[in-house]
C-alpha positions as CSV (number, residue, x, y, z in Angstrom):
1,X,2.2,2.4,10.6
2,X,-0.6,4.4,9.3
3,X,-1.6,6.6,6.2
4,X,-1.0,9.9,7.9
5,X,3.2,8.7,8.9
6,X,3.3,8.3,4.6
7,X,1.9,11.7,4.7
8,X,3.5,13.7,7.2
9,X,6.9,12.8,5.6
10,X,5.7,13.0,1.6
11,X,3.9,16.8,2.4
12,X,0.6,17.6,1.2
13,X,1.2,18.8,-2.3
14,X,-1.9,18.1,-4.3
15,X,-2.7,18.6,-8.3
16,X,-5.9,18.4,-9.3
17,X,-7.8,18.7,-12.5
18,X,-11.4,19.6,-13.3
19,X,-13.7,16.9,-15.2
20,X,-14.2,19.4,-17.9
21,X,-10.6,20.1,-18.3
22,X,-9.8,19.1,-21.8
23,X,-7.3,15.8,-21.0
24,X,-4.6,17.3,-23.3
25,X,-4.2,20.3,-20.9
26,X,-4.6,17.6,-17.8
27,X,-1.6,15.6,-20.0
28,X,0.4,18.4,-20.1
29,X,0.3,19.1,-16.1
30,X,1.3,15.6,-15.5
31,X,4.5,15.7,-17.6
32,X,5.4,19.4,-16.5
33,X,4.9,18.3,-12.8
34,X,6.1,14.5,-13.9
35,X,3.6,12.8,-12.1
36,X,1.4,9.9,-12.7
37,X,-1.9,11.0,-11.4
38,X,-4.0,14.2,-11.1
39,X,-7.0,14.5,-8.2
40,X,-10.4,15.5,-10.0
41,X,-12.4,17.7,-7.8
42,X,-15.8,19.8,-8.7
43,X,-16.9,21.7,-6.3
44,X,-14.5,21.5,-3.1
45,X,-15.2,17.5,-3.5
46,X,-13.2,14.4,-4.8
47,X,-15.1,13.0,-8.5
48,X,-12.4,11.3,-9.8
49,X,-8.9,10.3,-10.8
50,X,-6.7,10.5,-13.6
51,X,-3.9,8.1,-13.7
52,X,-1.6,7.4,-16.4
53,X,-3.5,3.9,-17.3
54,X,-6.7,5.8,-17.9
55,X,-5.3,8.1,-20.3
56,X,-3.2,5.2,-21.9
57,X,-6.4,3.8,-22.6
58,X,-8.2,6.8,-24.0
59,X,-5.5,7.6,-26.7
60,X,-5.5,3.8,-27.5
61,X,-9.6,3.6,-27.6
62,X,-9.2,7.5,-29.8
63,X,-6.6,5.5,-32.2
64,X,-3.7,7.0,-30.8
65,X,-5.2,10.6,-30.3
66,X,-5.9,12.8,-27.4
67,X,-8.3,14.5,-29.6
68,X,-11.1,16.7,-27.7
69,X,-11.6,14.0,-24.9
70,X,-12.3,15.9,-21.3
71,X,-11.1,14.6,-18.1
72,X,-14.3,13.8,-17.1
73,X,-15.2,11.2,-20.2
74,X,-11.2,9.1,-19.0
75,X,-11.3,9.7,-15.2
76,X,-12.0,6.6,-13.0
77,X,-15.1,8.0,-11.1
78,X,-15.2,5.6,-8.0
79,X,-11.7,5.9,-7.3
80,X,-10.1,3.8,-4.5
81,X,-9.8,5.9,-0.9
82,X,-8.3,5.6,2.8
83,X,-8.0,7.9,5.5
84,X,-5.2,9.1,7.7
85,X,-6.1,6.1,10.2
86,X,-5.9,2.9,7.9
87,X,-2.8,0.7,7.9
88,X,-0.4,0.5,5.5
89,X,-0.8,-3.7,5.6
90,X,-4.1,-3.2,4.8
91,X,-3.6,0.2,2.0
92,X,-1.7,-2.5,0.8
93,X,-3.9,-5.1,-0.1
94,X,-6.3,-2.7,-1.5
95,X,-4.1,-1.4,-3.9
96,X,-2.9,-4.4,-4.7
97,X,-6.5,-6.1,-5.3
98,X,-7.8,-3.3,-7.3
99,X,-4.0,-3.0,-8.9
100,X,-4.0,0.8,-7.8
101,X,-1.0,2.8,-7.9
102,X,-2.9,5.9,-6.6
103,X,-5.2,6.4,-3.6
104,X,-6.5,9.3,-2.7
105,X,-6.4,10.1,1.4
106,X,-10.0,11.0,2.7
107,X,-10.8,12.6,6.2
108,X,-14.5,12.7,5.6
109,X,-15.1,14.5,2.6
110,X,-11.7,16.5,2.8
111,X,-9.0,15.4,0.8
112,X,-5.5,15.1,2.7
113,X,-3.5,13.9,0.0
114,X,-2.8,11.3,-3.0
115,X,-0.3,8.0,-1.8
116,X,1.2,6.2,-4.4
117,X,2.4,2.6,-4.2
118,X,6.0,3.6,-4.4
119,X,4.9,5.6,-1.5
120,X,3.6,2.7,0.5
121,X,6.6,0.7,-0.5
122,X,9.0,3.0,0.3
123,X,7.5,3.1,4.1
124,X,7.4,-0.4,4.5
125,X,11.5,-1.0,3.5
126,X,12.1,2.1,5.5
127,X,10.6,0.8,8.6
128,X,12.0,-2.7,8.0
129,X,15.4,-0.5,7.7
130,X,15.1,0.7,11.0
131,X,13.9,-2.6,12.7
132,X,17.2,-4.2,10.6
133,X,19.3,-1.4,12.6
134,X,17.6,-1.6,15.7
135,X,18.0,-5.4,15.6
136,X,22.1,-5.2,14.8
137,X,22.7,-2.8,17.5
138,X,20.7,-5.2,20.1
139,X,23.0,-8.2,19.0
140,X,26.4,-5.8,19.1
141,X,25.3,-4.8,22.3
142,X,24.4,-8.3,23.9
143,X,26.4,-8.6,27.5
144,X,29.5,-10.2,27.8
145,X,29.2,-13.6,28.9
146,X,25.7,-14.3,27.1
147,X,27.5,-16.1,25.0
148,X,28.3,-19.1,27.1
149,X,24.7,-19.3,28.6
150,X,23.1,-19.1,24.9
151,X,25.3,-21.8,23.6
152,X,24.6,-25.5,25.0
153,X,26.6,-27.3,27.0
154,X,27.8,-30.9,25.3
């Protein structure tokens, strides 16, 4: 399974924020929309990302504030990417080694999409879902008789 089978059934809503966004305003998008991540793009191109765990350690850093901070001073700036083609088994371990819950979907400098790790997870117990089902209706379907010549003879 590949990046692009997560995207095809999540859609390509996107919600991005400018670096010079003030990161109250960026807050505020992110609970109205209740998401955990907003795309920052200057310029037609991918600069950063906002997540949840940057901001939570913004206000901690600003002793419990917002204050005047801009997106661009909290953002990650070399946020981790993928494209349509990589495998989930291997989106996996990258999120997993940089403990990423966002990844933003790159086809060359165009930005397809954001996939979160519930996102990844979700496709991986789906398609184990399927094989489960596909695996029970083999074994219901197994020919009469099979039986006998699958058990050994004492």
């Amino acid at each position: 399974m590949k990046v692009a089978d997560i995207l095809r059934v999540k859609g390509g809503t996107l919600f991005t924020a400018a670096p010079d966004m003030s990161l109250a305003e960026a807050l505020g998008v992110m609970a109205e929309r209740d998401i955990g991540s907003l795309v920052v793009m200057e310029f037609g191109e991918l600069v950063g990302m906002l997540t949840f765990r940057e901001v939570i350690a913004a206000v901690v850093k600003n002793g419990g504030n917002v204050g005047t901070q801009i997106v661009r001073s909290v953002m990650d700036d070399h946020p981790l990417t993928c494209t349509p083609e990589t495998e989930i088994d291997e989106v996996r371990r990258m999120m997993l080694g940089r403990h990423a819950r966002y990844m933003p979907v790159m086809d060359g400098k165009n930005l397809m999409g954001v996939i979160s790790f519930y996102d990844v997870a979700k496709a991986v117990v789906d398609a184990q879902d399927f094989e489960n089902r596909m695996l029970k209706a083999y074994i219901r379907d197994w020919p009469v008789g099979a039986e006998d010549a699958a058990e050994p003879k004492l």
